[in-house]
Biopython code that builds the backbone (N, CA, C, O; Angstrom):
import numpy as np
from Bio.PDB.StructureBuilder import StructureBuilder

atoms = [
    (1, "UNK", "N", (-16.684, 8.082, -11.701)),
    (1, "UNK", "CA", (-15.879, 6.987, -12.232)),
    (1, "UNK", "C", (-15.605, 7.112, -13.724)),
    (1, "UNK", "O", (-14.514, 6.691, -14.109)),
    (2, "UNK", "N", (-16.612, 7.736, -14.798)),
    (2, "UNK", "CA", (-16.235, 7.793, -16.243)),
    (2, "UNK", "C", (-14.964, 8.602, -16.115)),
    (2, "UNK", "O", (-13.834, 8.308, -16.505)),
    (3, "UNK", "N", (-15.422, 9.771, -15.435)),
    (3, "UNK", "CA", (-14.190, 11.039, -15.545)),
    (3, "UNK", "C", (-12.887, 10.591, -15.147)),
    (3, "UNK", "O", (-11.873, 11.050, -15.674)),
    (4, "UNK", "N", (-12.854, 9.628, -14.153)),
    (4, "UNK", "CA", (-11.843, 8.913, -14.173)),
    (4, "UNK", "C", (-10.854, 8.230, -14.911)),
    (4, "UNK", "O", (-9.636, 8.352, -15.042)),
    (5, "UNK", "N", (-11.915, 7.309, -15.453)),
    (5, "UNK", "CA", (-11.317, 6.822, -16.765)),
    (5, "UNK", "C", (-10.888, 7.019, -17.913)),
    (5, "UNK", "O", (-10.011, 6.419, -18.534)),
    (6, "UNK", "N", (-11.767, 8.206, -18.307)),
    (6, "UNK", "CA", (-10.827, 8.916, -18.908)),
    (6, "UNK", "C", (-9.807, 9.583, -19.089)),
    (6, "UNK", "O", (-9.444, 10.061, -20.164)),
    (7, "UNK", "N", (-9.117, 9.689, -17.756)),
    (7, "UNK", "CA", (-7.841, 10.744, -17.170)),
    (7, "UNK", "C", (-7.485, 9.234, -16.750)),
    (7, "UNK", "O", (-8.132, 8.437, -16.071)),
    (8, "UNK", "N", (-5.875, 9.073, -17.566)),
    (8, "UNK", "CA", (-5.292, 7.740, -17.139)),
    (8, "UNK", "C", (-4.511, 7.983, -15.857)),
    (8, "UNK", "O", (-4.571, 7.108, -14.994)),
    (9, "UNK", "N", (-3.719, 9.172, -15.618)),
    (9, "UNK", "CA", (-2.825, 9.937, -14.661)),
    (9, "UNK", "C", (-3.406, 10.042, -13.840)),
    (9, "UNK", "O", (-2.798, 9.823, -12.792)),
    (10, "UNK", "N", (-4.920, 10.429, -13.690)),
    (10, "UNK", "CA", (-5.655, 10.579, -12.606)),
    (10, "UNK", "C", (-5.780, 8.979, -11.714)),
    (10, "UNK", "O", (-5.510, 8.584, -10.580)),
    (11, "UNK", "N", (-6.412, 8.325, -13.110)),
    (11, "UNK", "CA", (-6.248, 6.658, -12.208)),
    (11, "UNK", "C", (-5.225, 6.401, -11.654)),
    (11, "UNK", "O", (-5.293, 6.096, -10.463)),
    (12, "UNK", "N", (-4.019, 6.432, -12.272)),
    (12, "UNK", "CA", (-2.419, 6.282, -11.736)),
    (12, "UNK", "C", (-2.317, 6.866, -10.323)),
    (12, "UNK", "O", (-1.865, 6.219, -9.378)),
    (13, "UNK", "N", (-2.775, 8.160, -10.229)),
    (13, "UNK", "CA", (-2.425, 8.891, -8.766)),
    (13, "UNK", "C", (-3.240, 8.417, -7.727)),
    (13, "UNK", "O", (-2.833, 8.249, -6.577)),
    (14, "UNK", "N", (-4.275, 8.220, -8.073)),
    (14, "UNK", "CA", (-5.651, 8.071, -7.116)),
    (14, "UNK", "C", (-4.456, 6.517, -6.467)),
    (14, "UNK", "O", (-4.058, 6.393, -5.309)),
    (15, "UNK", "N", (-4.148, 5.557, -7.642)),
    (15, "UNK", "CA", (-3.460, 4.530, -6.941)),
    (15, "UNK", "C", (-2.550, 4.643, -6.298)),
    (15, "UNK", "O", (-2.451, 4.178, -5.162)),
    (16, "UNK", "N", (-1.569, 5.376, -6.970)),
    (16, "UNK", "CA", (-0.587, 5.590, -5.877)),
    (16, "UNK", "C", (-0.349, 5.866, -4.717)),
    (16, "UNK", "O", (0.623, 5.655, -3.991)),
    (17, "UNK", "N", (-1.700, 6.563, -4.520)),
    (17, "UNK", "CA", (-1.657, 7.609, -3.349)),
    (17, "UNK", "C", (-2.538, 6.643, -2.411)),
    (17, "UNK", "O", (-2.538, 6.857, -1.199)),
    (18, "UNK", "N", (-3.192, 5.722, -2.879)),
    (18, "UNK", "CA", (-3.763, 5.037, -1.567)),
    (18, "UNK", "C", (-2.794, 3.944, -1.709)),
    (18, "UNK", "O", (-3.312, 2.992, -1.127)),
    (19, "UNK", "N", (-1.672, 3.592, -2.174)),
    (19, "UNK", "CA", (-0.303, 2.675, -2.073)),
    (19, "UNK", "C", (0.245, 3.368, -0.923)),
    (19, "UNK", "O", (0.214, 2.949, 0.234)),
    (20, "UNK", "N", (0.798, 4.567, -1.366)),
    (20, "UNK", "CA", (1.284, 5.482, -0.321)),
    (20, "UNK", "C", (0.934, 5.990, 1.241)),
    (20, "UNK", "O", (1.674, 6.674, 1.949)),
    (21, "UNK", "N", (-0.076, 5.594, 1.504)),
    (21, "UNK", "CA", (-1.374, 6.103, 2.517)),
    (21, "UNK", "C", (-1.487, 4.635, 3.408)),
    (21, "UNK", "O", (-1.635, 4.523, 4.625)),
    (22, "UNK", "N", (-1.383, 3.713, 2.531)),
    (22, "UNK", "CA", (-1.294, 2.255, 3.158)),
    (22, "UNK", "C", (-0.107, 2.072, 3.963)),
    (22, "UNK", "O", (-0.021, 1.853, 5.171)),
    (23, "UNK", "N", (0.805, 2.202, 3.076)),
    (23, "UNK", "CA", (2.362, 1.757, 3.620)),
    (23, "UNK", "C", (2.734, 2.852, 4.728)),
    (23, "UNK", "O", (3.456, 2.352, 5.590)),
    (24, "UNK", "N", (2.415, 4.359, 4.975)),
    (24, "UNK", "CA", (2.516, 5.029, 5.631)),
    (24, "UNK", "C", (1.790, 4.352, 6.967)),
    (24, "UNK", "O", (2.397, 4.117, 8.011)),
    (25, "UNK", "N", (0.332, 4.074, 6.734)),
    (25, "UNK", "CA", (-0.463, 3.972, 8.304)),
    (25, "UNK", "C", (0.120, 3.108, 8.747)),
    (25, "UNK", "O", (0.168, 3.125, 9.977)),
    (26, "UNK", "N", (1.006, 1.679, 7.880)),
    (26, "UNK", "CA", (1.430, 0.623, 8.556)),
    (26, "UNK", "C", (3.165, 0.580, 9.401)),
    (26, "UNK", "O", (3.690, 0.022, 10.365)),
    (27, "UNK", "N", (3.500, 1.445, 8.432)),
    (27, "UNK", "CA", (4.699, 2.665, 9.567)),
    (27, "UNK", "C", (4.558, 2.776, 10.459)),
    (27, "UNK", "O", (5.230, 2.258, 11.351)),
    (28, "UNK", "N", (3.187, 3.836, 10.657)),
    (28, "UNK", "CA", (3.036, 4.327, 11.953)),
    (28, "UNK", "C", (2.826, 3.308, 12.580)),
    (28, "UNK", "O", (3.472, 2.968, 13.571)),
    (29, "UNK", "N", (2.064, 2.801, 12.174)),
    (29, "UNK", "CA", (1.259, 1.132, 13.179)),
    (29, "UNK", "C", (2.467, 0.123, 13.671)),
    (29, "UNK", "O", (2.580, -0.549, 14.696)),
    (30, "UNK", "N", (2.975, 0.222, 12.994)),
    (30, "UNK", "CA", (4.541, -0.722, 13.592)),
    (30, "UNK", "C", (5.563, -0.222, 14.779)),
    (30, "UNK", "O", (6.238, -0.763, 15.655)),
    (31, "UNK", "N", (5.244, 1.397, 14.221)),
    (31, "UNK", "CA", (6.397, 2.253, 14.933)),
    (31, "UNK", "C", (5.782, 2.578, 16.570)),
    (31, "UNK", "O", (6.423, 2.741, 17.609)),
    (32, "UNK", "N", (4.153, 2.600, 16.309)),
    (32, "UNK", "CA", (3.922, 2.886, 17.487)),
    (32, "UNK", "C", (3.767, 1.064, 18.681)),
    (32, "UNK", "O", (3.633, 0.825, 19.881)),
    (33, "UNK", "N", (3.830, 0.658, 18.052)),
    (33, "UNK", "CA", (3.872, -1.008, 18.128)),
    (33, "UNK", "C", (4.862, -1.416, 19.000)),
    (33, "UNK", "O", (4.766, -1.927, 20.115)),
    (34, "UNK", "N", (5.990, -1.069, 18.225)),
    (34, "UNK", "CA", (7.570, -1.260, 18.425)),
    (34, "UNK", "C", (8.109, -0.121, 20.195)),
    (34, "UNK", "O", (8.795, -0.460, 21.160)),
    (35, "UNK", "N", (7.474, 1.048, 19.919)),
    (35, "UNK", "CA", (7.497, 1.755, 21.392)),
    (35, "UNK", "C", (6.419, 1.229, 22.635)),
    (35, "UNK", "O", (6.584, 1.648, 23.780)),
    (36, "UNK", "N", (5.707, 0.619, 22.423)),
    (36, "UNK", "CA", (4.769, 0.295, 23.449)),
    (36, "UNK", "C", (5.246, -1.451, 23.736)),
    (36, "UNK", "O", (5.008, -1.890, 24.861)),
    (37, "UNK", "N", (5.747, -2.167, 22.952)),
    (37, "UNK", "CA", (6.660, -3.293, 23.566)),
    (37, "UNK", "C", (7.709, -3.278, 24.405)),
    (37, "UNK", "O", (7.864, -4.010, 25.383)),
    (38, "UNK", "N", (8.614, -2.214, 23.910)),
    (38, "UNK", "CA", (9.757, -2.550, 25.117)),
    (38, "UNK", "C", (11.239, -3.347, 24.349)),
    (38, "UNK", "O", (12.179, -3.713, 25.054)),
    (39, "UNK", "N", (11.233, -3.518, 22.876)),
    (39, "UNK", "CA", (12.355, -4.880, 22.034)),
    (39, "UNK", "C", (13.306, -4.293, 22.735)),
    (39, "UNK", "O", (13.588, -3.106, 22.567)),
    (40, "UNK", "N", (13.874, -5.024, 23.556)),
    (40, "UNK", "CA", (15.215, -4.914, 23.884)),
    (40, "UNK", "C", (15.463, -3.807, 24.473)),
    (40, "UNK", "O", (16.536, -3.258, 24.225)),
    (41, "UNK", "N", (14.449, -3.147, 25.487)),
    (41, "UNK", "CA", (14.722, -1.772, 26.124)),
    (41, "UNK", "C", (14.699, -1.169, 25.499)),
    (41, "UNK", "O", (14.279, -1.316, 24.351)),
    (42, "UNK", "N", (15.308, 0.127, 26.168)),
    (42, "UNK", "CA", (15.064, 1.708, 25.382)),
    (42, "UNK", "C", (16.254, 1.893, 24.443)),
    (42, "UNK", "O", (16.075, 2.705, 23.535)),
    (43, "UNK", "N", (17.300, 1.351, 24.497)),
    (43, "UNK", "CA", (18.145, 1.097, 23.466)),
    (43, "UNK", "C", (18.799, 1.280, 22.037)),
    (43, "UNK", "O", (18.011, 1.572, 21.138)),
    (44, "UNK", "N", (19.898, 1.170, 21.767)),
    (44, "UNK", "CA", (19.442, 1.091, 20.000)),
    (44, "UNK", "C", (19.187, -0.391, 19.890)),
    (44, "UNK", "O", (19.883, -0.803, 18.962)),
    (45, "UNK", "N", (18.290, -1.660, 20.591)),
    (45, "UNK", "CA", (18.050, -2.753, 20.100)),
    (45, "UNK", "C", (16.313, -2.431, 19.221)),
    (45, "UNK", "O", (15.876, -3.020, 18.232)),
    (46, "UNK", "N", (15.905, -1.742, 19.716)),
    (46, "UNK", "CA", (14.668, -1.171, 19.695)),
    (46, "UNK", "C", (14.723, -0.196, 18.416)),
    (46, "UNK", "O", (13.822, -0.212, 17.577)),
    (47, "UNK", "N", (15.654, 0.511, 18.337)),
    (47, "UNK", "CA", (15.772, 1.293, 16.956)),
    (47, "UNK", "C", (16.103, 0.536, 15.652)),
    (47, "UNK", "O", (15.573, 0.415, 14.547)),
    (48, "UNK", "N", (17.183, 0.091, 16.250)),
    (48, "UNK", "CA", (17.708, -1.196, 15.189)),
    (48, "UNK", "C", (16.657, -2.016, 14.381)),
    (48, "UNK", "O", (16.845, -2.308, 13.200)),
    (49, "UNK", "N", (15.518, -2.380, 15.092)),
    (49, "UNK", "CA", (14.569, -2.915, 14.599)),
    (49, "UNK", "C", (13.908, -2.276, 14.449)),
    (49, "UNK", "O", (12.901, -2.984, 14.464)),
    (50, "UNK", "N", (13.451, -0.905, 14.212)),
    (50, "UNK", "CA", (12.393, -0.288, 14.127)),
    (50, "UNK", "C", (13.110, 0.363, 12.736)),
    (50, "UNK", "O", (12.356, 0.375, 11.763)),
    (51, "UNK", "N", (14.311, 0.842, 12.542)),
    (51, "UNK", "CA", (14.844, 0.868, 11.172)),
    (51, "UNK", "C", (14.771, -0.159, 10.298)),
    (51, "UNK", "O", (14.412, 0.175, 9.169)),
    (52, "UNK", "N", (15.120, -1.902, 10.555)),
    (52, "UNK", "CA", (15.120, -2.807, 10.006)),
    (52, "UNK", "C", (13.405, -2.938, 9.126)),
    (52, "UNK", "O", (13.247, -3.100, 7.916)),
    (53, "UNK", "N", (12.211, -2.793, 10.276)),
    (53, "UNK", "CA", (10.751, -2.605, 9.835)),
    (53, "UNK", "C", (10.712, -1.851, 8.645)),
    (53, "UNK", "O", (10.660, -2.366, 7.528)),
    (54, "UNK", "N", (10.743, -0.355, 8.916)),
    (54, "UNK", "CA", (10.940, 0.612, 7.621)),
    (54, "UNK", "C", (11.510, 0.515, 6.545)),
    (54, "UNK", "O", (10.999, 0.778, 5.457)),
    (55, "UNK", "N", (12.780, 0.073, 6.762)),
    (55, "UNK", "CA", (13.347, 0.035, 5.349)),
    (55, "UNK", "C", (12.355, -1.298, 4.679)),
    (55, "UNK", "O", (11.660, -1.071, 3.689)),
    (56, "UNK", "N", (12.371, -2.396, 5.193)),
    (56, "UNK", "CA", (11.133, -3.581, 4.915)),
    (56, "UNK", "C", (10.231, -2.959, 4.054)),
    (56, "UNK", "O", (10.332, -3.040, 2.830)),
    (57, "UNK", "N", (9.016, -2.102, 4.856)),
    (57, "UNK", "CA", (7.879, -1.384, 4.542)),
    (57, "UNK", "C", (7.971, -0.700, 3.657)),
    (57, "UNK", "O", (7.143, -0.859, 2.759)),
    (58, "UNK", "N", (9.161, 0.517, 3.480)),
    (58, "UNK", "CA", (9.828, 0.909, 2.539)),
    (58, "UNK", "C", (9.968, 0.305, 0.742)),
    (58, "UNK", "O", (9.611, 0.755, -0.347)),
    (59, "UNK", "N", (10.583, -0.753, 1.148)),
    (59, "UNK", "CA", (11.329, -1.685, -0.197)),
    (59, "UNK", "C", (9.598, -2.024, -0.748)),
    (59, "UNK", "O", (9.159, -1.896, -1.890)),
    (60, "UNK", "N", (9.032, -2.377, 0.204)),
    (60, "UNK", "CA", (7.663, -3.341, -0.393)),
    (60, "UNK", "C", (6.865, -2.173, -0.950)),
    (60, "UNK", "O", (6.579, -2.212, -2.147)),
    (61, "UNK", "N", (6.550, -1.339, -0.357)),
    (61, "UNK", "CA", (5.686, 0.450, -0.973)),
    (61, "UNK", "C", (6.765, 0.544, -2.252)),
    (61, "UNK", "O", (6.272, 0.176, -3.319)),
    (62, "UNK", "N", (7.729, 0.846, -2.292)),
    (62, "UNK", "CA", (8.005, 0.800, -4.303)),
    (62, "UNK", "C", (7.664, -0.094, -4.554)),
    (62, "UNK", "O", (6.442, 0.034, -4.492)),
    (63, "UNK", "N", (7.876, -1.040, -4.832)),
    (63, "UNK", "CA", (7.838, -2.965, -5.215)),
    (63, "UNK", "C", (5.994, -2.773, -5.703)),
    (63, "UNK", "O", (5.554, -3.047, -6.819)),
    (64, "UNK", "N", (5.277, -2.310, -4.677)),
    (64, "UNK", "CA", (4.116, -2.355, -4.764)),
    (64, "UNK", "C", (3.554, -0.908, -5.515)),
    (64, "UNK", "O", (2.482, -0.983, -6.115)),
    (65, "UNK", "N", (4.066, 0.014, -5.488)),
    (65, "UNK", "CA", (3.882, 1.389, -6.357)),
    (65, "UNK", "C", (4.289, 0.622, -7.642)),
    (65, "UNK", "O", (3.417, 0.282, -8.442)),
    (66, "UNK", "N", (5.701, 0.321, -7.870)),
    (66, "UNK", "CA", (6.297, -0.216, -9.252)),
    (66, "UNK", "C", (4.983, -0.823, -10.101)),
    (66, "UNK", "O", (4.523, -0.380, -11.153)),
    (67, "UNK", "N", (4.492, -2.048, -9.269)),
    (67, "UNK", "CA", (3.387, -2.977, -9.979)),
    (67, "UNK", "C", (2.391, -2.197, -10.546)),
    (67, "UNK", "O", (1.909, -2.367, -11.665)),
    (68, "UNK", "N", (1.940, -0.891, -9.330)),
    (68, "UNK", "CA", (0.934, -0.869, -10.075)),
    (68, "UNK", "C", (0.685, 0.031, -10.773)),
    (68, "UNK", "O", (-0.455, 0.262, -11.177)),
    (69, "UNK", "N", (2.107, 0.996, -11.170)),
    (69, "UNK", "CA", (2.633, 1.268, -12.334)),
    (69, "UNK", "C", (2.428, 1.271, -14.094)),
    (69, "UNK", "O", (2.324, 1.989, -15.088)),
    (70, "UNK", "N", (2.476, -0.724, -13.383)),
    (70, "UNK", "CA", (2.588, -1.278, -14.991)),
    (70, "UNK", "C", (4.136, -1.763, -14.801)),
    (70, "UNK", "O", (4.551, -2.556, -15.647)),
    (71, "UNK", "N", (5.086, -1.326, -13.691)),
    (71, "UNK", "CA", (6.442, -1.790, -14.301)),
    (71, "UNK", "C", (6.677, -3.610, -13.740)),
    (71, "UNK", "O", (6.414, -4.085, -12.635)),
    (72, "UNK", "N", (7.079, -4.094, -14.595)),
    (72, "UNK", "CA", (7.645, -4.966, -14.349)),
    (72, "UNK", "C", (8.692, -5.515, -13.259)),
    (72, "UNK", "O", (9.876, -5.458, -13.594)),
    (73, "UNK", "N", (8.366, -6.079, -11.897)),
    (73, "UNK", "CA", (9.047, -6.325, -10.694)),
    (73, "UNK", "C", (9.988, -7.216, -10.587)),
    (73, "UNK", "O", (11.015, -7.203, -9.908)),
    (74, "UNK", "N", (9.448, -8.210, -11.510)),
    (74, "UNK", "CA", (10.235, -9.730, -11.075)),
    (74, "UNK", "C", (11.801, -9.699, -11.427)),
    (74, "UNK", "O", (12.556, -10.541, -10.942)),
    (75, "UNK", "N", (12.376, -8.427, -12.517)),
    (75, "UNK", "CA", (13.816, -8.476, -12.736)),
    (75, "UNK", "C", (14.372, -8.075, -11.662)),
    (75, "UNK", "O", (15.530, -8.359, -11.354)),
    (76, "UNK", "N", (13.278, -7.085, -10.708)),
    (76, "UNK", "CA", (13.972, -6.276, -9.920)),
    (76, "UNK", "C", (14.039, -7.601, -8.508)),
    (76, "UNK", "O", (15.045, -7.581, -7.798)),
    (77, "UNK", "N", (13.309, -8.304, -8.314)),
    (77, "UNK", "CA", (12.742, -9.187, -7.261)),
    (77, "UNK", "C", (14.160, -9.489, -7.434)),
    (77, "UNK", "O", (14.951, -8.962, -6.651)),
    (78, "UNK", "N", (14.698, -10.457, -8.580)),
    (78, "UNK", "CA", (15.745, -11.454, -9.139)),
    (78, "UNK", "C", (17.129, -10.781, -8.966)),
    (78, "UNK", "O", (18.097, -11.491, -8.696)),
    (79, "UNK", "N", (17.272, -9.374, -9.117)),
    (79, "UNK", "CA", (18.294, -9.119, -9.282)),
    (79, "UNK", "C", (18.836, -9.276, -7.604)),
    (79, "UNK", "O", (19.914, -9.774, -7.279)),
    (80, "UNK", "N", (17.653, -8.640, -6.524)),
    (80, "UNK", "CA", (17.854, -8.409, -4.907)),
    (80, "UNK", "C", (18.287, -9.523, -4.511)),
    (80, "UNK", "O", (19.158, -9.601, -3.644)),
    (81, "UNK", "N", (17.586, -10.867, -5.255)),
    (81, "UNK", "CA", (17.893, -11.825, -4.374)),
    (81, "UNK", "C", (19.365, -12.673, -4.986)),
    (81, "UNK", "O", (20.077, -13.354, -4.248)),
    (82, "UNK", "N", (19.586, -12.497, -6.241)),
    (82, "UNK", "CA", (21.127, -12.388, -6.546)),
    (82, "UNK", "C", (22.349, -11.438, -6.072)),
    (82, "UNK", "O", (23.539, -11.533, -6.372)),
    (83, "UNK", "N", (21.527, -10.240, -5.021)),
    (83, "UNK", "CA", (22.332, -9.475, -4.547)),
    (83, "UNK", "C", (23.115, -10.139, -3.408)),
    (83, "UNK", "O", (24.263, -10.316, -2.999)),
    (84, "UNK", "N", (21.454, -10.480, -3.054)),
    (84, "UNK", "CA", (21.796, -10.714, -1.377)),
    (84, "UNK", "C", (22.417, -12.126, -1.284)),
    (84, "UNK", "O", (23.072, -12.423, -0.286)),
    (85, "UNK", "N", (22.214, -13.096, -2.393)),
    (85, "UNK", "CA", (23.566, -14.599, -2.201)),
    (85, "UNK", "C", (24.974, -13.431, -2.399)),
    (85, "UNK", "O", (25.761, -13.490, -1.454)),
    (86, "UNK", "N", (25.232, -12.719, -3.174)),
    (86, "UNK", "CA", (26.503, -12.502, -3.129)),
    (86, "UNK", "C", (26.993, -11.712, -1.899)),
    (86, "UNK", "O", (28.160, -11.789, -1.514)),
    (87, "UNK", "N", (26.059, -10.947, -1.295)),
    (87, "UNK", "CA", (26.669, -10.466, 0.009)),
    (87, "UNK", "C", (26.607, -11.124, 1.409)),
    (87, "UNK", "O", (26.782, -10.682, 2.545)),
    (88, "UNK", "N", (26.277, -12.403, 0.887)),
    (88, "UNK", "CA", (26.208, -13.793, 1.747)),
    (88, "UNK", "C", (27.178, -14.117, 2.151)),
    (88, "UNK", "O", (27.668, -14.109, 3.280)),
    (89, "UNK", "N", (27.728, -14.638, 0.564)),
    (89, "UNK", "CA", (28.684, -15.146, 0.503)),
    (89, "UNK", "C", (30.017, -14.675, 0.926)),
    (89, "UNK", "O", (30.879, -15.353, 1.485)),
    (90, "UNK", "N", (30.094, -13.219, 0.535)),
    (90, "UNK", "CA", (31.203, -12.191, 1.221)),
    (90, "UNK", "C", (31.603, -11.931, 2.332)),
    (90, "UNK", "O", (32.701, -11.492, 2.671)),
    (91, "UNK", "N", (30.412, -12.289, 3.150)),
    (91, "UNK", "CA", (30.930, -12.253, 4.432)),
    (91, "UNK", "C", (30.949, -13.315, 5.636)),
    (91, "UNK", "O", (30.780, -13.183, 6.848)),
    (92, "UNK", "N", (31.293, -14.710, 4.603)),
    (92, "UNK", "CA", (31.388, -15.544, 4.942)),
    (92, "UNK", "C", (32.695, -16.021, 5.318)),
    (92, "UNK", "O", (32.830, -17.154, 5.780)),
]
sb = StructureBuilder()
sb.init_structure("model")
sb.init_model(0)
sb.init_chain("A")
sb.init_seg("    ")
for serial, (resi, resn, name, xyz) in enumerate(atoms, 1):
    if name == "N":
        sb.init_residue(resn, " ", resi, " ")
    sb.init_atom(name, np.array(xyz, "f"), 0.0, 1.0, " ", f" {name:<3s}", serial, name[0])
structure = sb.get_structure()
């Protein structure tokens, strides 16, 4: 743990990489989830949502890498959800 601390990059990776390792097992865990239910048959209703999951899992693994970073999220939080009223609204 000293040697650690003294290597800031090292702390950084060690985090990242169990960020990365998390969001991956919960991939799999969804994906194999999503085939042993049945959503909507064999289908693309079943893919559809199994893409919709990932990209999810996806967005939140940066969001959650970003933080623990050090970078600052909440502009990025603010800007998505000012995205998503305007592409609301567009296709209204």
């Amino acid at each position: 743990p000293k040697e650690i601390s003294r290597h800031p990059y090292l702390r950084y990776g060690v985090r990242i990489g169990f960020v990365v390792a998390l969001f991956w097992m919960l991939d799999r865990l969804i994906s194999i989830l999503l085939r042993r239910s049945g959503i909507a048959g064999a289908g693309g209703g079943r893919d559809l949502v199994q893409t919709l999951a990932r990209t999810l899992i996806l967005s939140v693994g940066v969001l959650v890498a970003c933080d623990t970073l050090g970078v600052s999220i909440t502009p990025i939080l603010a800007s998505l959800g000012v995205g998503s009223v305007a592409v609301a609204l567009a296709l209204q």
